[in-house]
C-alpha positions as CSV (number, residue, x, y, z in Angstrom):
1,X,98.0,87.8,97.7
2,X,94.3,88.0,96.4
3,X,93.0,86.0,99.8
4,X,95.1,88.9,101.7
5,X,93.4,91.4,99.4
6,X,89.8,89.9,99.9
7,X,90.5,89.5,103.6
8,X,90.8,92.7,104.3
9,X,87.7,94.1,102.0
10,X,85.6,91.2,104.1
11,X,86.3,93.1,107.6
12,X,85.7,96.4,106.0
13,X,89.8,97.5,105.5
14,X,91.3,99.5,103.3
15,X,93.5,96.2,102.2
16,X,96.3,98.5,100.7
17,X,96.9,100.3,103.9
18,X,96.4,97.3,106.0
19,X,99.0,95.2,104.1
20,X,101.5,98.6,104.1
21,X,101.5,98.5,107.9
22,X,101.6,94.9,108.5
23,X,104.6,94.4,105.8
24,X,106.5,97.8,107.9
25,X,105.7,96.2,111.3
26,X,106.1,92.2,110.7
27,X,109.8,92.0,110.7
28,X,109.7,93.5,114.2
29,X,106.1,92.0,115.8
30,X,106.6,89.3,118.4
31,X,105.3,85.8,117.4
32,X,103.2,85.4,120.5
33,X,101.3,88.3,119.3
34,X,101.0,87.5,115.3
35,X,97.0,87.6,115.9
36,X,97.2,91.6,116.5
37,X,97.8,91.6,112.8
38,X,95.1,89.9,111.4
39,X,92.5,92.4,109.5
40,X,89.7,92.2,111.9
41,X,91.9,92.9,115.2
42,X,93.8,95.6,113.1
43,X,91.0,97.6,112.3
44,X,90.0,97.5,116.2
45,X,93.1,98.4,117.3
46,X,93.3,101.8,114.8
47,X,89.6,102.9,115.8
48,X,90.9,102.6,119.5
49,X,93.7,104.7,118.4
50,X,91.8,107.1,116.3
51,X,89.4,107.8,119.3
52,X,92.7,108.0,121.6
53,X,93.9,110.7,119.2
54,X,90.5,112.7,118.9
C-alpha cells in the first residue's frame, strides 16, 4: 500500500483520490487496458478531461 501511496506523490497525484477511482473502476477496466490506471497516465487522462470540461 505505501509503494501505491508513494507512487502516486512521485507523479504529482493526489494518492487518496487516485487510489478511490482506480479501486471504483478496476472491477470493471478491461485487462488490455490496465496501463490507463497507472498514476502517471491517470493524471493525463483527468487534465485532458478537466480542459474537456472548461
Amino acid at each position: 500500500m505505501l509503494s501505491l501511496i508513494y507512487a502516486g506523490k512521485l507523479n504529482d497525484v493526489d494518492p487518496r483520490a487516485w487510489l478511490v477511482d482506480v479501486l471504483a473502476r478496476i472491477a470493471d477496466h478491461p485487462a488490455s487496458r490496465l496501463h490507463e490506471l497507472l498514476p502517471w497516465h491517470w493524471k493525463a487522462a483527468r487534465t485532458t478531461t478537466t480542459a474537456d470540461v472548461a
